[in-house]
Biotite code that builds the C-alpha atoms (Angstrom):
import biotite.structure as struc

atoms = struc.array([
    struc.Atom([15.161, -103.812, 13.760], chain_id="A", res_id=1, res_name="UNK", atom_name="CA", element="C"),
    struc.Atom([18.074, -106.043, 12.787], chain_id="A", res_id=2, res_name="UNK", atom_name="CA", element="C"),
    struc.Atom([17.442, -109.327, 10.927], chain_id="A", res_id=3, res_name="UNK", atom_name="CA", element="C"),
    struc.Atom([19.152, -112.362, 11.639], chain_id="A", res_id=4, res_name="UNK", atom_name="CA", element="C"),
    struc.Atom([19.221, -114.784, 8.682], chain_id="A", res_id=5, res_name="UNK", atom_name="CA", element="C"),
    struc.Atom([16.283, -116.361, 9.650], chain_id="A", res_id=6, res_name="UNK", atom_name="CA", element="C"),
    struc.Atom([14.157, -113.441, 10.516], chain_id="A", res_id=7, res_name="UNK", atom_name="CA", element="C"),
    struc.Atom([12.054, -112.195, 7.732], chain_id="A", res_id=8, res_name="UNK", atom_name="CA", element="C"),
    struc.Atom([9.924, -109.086, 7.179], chain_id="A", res_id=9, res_name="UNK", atom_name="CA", element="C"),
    struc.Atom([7.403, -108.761, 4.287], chain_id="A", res_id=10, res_name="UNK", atom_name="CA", element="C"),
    struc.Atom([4.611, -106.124, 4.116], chain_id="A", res_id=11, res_name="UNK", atom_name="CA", element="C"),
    struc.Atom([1.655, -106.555, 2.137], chain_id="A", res_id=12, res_name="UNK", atom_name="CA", element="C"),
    struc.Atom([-2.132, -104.271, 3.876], chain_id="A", res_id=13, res_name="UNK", atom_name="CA", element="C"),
    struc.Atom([0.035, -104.454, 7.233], chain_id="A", res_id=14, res_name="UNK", atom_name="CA", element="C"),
    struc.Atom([3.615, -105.374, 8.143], chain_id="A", res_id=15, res_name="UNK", atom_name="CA", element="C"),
    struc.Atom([4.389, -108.696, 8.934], chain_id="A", res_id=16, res_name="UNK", atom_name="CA", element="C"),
    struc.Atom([7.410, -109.263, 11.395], chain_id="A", res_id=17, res_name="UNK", atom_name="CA", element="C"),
    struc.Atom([8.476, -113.234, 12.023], chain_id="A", res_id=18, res_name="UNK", atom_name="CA", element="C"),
    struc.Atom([10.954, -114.120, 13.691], chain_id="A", res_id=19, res_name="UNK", atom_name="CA", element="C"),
    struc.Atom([12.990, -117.402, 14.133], chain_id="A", res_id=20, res_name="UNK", atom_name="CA", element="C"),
    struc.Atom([12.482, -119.454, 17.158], chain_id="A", res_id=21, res_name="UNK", atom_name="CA", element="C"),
    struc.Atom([10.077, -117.071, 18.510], chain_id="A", res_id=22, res_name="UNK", atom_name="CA", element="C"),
    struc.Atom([6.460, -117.522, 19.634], chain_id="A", res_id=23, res_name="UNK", atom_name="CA", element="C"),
    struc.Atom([3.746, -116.080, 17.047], chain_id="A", res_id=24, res_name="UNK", atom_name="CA", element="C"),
    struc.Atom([0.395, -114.908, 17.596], chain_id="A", res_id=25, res_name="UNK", atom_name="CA", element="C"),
    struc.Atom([-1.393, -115.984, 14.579], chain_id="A", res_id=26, res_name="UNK", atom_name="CA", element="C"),
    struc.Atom([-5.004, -115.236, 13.034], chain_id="A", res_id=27, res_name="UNK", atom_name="CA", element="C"),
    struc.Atom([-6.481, -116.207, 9.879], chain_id="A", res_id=28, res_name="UNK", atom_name="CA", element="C"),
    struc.Atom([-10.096, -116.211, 8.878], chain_id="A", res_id=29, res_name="UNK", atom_name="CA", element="C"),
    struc.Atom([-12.580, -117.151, 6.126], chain_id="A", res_id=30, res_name="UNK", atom_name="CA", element="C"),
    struc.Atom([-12.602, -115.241, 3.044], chain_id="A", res_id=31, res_name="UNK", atom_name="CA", element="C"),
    struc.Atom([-15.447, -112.955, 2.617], chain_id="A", res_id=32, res_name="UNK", atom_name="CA", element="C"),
    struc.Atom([-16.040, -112.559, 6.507], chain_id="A", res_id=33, res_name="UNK", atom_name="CA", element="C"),
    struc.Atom([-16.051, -108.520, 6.184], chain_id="A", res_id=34, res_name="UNK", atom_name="CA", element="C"),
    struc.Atom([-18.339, -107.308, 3.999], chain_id="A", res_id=35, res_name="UNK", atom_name="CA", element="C"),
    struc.Atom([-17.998, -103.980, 1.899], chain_id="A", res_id=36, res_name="UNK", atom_name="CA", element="C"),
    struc.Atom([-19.794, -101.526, 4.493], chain_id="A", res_id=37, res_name="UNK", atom_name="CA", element="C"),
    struc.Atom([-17.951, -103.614, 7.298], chain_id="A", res_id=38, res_name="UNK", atom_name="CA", element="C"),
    struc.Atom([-14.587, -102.434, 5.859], chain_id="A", res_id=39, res_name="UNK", atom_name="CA", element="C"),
    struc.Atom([-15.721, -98.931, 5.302], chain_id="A", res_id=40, res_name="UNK", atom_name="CA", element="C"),
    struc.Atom([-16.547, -98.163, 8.588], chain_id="A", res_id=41, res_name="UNK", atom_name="CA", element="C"),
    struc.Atom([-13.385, -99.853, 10.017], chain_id="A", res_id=42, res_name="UNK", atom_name="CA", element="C"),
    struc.Atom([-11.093, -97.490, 7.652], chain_id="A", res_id=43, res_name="UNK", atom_name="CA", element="C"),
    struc.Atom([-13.129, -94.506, 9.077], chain_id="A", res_id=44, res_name="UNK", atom_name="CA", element="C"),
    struc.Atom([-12.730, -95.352, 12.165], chain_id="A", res_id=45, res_name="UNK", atom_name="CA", element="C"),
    struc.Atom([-9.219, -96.005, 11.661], chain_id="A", res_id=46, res_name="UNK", atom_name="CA", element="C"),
    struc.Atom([-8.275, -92.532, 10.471], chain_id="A", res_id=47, res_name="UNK", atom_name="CA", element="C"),
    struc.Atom([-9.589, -91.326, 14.012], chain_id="A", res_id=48, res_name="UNK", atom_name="CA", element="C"),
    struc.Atom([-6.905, -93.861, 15.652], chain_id="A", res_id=49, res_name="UNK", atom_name="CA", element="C"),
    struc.Atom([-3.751, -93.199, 13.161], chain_id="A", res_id=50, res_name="UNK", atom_name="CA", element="C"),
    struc.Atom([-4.645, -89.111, 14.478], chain_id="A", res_id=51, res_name="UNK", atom_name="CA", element="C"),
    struc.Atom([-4.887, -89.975, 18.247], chain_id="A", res_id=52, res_name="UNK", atom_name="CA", element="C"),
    struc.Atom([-1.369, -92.083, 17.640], chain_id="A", res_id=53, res_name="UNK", atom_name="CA", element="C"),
    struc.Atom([0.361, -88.970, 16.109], chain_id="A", res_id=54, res_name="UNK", atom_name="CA", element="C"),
    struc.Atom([-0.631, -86.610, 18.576], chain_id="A", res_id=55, res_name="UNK", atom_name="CA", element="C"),
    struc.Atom([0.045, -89.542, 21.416], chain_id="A", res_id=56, res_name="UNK", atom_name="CA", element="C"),
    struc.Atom([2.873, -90.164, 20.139], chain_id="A", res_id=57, res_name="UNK", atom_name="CA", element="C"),
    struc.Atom([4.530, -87.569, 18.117], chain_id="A", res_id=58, res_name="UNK", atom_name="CA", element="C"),
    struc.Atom([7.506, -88.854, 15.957], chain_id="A", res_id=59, res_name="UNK", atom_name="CA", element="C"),
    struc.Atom([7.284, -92.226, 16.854], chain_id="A", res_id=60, res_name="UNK", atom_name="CA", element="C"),
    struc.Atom([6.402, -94.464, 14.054], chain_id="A", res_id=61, res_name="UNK", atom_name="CA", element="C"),
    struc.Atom([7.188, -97.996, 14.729], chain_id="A", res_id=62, res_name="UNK", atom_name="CA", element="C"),
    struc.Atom([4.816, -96.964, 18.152], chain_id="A", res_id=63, res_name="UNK", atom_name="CA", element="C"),
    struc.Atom([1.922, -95.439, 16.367], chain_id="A", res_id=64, res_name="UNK", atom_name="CA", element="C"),
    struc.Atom([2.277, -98.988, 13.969], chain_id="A", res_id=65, res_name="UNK", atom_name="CA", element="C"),
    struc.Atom([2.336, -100.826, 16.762], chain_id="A", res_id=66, res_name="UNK", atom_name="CA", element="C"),
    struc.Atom([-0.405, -99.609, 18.653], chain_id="A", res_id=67, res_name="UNK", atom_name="CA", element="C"),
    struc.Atom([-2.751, -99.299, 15.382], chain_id="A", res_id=68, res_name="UNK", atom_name="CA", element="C"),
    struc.Atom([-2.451, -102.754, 14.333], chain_id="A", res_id=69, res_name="UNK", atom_name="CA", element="C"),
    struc.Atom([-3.278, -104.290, 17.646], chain_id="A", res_id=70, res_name="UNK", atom_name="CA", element="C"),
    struc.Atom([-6.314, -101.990, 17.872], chain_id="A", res_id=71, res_name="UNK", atom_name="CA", element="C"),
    struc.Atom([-7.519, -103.097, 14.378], chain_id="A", res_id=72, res_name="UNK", atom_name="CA", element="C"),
    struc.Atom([-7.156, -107.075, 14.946], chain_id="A", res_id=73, res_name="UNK", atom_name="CA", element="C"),
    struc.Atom([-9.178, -106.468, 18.202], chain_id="A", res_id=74, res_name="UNK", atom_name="CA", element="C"),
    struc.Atom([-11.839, -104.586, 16.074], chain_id="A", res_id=75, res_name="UNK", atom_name="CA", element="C"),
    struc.Atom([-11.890, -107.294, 13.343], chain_id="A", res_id=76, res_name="UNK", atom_name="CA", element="C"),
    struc.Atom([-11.714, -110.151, 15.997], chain_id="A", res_id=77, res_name="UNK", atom_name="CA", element="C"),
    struc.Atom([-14.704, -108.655, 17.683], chain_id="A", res_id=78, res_name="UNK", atom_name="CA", element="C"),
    struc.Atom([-16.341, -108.724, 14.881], chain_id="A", res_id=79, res_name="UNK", atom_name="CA", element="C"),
    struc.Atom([-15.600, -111.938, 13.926], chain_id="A", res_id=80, res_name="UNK", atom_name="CA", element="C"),
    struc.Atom([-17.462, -113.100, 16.984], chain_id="A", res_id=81, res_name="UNK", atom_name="CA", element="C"),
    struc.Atom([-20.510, -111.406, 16.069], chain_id="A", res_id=82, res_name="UNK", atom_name="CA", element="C"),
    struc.Atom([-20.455, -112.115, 12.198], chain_id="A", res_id=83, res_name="UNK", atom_name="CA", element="C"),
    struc.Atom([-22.797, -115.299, 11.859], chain_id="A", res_id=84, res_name="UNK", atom_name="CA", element="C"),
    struc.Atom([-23.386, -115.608, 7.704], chain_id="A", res_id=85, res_name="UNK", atom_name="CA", element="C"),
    struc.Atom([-20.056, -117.653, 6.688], chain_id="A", res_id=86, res_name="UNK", atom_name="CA", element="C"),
    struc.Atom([-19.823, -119.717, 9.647], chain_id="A", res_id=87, res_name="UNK", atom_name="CA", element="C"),
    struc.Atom([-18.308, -123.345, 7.721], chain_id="A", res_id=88, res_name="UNK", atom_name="CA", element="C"),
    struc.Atom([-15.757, -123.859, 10.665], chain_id="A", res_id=89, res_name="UNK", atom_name="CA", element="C"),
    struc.Atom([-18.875, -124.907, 12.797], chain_id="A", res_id=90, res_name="UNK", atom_name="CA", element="C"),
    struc.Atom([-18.959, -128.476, 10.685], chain_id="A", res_id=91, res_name="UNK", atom_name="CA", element="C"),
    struc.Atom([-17.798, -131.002, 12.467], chain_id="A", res_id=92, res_name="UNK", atom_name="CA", element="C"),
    struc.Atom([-15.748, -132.227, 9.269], chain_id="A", res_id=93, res_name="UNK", atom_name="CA", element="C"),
    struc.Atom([-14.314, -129.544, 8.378], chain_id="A", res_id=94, res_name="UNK", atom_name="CA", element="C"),
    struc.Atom([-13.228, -127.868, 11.760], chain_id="A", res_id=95, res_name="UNK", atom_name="CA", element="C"),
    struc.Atom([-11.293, -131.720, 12.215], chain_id="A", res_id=96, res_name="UNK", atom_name="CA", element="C"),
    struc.Atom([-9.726, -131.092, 8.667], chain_id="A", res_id=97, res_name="UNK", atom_name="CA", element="C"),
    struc.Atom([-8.283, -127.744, 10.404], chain_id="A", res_id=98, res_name="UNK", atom_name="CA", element="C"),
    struc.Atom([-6.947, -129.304, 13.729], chain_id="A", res_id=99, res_name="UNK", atom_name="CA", element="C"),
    struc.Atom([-5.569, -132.449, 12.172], chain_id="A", res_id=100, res_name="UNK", atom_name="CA", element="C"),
    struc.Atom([-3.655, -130.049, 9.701], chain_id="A", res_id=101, res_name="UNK", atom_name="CA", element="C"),
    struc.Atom([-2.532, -127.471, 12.361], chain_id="A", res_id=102, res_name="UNK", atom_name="CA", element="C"),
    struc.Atom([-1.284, -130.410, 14.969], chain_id="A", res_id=103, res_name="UNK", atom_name="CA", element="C"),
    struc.Atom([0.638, -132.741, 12.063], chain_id="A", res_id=104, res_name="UNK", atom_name="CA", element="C"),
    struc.Atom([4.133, -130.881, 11.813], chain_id="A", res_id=105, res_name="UNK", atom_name="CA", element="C"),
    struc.Atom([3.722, -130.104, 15.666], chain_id="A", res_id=106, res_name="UNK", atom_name="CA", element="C"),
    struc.Atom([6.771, -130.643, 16.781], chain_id="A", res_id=107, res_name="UNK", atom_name="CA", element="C"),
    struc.Atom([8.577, -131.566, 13.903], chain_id="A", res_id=108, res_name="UNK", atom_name="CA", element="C"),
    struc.Atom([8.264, -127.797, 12.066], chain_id="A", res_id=109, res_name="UNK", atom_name="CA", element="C"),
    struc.Atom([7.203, -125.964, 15.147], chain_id="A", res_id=110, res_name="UNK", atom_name="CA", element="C"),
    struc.Atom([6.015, -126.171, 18.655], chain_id="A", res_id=111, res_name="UNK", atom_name="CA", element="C"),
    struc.Atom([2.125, -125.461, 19.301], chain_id="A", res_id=112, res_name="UNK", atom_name="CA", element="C"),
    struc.Atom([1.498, -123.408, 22.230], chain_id="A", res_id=113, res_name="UNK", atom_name="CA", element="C"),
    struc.Atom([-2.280, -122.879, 21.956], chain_id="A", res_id=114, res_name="UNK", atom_name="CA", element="C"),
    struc.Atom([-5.123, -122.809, 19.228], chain_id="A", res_id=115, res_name="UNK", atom_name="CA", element="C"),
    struc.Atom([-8.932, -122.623, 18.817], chain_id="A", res_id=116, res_name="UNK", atom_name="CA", element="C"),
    struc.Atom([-10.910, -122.745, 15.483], chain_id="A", res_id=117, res_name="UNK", atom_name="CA", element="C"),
    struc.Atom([-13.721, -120.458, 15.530], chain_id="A", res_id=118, res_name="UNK", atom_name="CA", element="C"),
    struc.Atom([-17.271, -120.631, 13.102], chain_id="A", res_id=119, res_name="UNK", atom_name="CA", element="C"),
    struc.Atom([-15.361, -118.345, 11.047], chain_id="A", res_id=120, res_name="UNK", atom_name="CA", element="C"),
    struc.Atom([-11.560, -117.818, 12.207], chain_id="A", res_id=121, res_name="UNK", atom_name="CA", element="C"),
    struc.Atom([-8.504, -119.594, 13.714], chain_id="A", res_id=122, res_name="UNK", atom_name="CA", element="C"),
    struc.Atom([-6.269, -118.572, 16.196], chain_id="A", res_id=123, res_name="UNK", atom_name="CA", element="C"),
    struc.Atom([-3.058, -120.007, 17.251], chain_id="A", res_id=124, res_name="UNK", atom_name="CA", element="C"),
    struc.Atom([0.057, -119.830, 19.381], chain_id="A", res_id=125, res_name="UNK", atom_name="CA", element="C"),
    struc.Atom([3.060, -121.324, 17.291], chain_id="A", res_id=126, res_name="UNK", atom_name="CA", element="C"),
    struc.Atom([6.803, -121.082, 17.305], chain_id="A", res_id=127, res_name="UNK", atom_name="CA", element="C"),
    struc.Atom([8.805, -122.419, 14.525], chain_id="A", res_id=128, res_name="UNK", atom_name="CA", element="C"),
    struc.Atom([11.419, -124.376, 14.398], chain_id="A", res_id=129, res_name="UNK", atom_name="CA", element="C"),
    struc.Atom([14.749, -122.632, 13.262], chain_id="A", res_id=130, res_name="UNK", atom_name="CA", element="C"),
    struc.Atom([15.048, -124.188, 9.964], chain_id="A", res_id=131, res_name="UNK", atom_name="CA", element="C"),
    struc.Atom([11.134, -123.077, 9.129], chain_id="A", res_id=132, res_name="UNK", atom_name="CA", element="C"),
    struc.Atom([9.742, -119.519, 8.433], chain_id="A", res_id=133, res_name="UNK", atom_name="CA", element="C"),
    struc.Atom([5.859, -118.739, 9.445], chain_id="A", res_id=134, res_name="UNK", atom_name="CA", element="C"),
    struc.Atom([5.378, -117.761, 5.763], chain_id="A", res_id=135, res_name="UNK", atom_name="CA", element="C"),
    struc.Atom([5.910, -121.246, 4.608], chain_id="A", res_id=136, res_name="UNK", atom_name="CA", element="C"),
    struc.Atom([3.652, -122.899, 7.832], chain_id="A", res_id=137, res_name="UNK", atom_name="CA", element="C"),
    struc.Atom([0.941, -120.744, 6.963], chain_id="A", res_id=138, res_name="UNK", atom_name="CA", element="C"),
    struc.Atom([1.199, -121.391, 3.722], chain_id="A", res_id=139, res_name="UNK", atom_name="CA", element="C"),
    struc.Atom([1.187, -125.033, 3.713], chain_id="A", res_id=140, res_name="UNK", atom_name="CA", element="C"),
    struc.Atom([-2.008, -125.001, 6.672], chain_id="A", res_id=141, res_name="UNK", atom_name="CA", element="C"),
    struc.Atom([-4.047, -122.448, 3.933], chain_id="A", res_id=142, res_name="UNK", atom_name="CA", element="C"),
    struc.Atom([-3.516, -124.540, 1.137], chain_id="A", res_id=143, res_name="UNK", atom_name="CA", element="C"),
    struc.Atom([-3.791, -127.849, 2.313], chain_id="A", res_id=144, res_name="UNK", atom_name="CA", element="C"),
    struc.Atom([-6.948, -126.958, 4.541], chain_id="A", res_id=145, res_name="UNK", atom_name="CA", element="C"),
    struc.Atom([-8.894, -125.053, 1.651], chain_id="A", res_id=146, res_name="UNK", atom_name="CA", element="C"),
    struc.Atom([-8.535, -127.620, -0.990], chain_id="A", res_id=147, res_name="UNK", atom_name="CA", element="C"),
    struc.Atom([-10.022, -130.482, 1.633], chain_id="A", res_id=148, res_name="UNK", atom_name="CA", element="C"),
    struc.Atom([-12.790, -128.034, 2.558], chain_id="A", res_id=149, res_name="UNK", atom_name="CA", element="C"),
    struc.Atom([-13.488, -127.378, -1.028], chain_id="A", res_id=150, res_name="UNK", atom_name="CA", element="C"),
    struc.Atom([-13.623, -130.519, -2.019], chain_id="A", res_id=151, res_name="UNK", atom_name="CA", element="C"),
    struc.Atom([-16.091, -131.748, 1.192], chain_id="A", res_id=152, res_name="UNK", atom_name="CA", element="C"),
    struc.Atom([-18.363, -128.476, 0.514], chain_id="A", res_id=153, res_name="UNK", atom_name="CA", element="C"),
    struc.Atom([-18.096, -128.959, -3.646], chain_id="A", res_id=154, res_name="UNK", atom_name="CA", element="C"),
    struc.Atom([-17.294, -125.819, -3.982], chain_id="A", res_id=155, res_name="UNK", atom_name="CA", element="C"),
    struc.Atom([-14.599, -123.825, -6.206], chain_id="A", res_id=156, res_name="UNK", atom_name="CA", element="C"),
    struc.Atom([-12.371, -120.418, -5.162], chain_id="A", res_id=157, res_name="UNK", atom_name="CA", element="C"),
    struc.Atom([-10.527, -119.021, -2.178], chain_id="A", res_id=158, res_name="UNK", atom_name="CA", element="C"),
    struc.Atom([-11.568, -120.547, 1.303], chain_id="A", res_id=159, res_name="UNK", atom_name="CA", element="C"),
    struc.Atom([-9.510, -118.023, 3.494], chain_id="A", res_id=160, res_name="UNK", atom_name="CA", element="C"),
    struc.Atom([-8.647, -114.583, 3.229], chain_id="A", res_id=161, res_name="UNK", atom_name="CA", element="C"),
    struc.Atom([-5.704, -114.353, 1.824], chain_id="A", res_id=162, res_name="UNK", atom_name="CA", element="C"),
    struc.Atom([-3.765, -112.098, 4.437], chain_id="A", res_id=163, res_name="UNK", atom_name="CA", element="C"),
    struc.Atom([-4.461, -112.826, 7.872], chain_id="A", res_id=164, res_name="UNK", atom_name="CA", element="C"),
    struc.Atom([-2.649, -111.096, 11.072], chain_id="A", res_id=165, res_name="UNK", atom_name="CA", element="C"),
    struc.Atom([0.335, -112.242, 13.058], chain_id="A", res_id=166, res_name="UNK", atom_name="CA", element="C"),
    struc.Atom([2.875, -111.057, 14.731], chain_id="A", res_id=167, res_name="UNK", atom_name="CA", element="C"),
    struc.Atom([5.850, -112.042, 17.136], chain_id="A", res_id=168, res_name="UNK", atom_name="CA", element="C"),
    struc.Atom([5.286, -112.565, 20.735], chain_id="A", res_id=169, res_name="UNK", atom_name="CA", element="C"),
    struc.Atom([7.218, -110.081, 22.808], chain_id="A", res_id=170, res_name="UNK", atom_name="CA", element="C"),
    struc.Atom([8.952, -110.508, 26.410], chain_id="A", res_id=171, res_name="UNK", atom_name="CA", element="C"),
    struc.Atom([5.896, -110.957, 29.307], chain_id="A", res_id=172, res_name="UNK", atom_name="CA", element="C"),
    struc.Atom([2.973, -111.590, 26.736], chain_id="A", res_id=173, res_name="UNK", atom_name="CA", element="C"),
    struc.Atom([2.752, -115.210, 26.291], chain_id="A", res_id=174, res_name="UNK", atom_name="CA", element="C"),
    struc.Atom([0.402, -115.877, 28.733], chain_id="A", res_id=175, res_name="UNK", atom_name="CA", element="C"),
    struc.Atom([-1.778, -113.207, 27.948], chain_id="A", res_id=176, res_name="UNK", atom_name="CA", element="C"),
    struc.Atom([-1.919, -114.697, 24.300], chain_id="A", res_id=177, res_name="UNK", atom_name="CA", element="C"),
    struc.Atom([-2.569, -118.067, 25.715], chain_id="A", res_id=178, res_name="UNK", atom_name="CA", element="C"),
    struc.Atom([-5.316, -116.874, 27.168], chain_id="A", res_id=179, res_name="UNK", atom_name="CA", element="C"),
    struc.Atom([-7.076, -114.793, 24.876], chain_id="A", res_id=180, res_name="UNK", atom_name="CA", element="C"),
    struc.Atom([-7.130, -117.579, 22.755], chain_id="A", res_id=181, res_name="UNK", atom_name="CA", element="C"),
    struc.Atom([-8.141, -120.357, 25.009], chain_id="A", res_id=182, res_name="UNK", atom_name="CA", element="C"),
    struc.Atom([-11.128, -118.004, 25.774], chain_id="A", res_id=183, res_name="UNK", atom_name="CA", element="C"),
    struc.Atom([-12.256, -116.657, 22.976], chain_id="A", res_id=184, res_name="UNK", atom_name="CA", element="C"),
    struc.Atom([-14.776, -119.316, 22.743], chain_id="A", res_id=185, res_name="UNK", atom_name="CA", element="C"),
    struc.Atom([-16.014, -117.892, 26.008], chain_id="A", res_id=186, res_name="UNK", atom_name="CA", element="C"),
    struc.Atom([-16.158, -114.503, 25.182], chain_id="A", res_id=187, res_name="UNK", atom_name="CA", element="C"),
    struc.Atom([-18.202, -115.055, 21.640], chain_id="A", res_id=188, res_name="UNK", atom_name="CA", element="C"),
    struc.Atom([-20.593, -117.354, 23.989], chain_id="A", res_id=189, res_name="UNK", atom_name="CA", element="C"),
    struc.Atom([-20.574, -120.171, 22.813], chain_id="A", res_id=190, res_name="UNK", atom_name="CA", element="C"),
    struc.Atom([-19.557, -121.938, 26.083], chain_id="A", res_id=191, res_name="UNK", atom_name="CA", element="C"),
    struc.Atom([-18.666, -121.343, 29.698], chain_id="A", res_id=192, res_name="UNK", atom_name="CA", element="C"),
    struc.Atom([-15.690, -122.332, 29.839], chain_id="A", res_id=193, res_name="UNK", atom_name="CA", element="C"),
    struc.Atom([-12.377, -122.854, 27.821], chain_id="A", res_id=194, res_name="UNK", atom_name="CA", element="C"),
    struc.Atom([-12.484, -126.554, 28.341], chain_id="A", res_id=195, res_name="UNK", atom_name="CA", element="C"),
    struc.Atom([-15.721, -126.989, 27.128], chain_id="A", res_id=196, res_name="UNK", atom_name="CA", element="C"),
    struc.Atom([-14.656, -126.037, 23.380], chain_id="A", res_id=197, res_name="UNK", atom_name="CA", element="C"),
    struc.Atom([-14.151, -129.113, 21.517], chain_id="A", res_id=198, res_name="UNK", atom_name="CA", element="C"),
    struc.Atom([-11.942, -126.965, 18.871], chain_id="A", res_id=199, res_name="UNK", atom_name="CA", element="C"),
    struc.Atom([-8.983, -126.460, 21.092], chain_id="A", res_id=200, res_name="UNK", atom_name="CA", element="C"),
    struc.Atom([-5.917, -126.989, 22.726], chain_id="A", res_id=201, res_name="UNK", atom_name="CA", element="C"),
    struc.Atom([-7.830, -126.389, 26.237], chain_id="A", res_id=202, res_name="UNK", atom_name="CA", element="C"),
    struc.Atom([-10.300, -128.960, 25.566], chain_id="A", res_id=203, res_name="UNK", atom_name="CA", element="C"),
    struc.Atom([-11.017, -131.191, 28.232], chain_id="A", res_id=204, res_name="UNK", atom_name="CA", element="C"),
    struc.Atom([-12.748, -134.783, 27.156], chain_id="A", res_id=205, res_name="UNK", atom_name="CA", element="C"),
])
């Protein structure tokens, strides 16, 4: 794929494509949220899904990437929902430390689409501005949040997991990402609807 100058690719455990001016699904999460035999079972049953890529689609690696990464952020994510031990987004004080840092260079760095915080992950929808790379957003969200949460929990080390998932939203899929975030609240039941979910954009007061 061909970079303009503000595109930027970086790979660390998975690829990361941003691109300029171009919506982002986004997901961080708390550090320590996947335990040892939680990650060994996902990387067993990822070497079944890398084989049924090849053989689905033979010579086509950007497609067997593709594919592989969205199943594995749909395993994690479902996990996610399930996982109840580090669950520190569910304070009231800190989950407001999250929004009010997420929604204060709205507009001004990038435009907010949609977002939910979760016990123990965040979600958003979020297109820079031109002038901005993700990286540096993310970067600045992380930081910022952890150090506040650290210092309201009095606790010392790494509050989030230090690479979380994102990727650029492509033609026809915005609305689908809209919605799978709105409702993820939903779908980890812990409310009926989307606008019940104080934590998000689709709250309703």
């Amino acid at each position: 794929m061909k970079l303009n100058p503000y595109d930027s690719f970086y790979r660390r455990r998975r690829p990361h494509w941003q691109r300029a001016d171009t919506w982002h699904f986004i997901t961080f999460r708390l550090e320590g949220t996947l335990p040892r035999k939680t990650i060994q079972c996902l990387n067993e049953e990822s070497k079944e899904i890398k084989e049924q890529l090849k053989n689905k689609y033979p010579d086509k690696i950007e497609t067997q990437a593709f594919y592989f990464y969205q199943w594995q952020f749909k395993w994690i994510d479902n996990y996610l929902d399930k996982q109840s031990n580090l669950t520190y987004l569910k304070k009231d004080e800190i989950a407001t430390i999250v929004r009010n840092a997420i929604c204060f260079y709205e507009n001004e760095k990038y435009q907010l689409n949609a977002w939910v915080i979760m016990p123990n992950h965040v979600h958003l929808l979020l297109k820079p501005n031109v002038e901005n790379k993700l990286k540096q957003i993310l970067q600045q969200i992380k930081s910022y949040t952890g150090k506040e949460i650290n210092k309201f929990l009095k606790i010392h080390g790494t509050f989030w997991q230090n690479e979380g998932f994102d990727h650029w939203v492509r033609p026809g899929k915005l609305l689908y990402w809209q919605n799978y975030i709105i409702n993820n609240p939903v779908k980890a039941g812990l409310c009926k609807s989307p606008e019940e979910w104080i934590w998000s954009s689709a709250y309703k007061k």
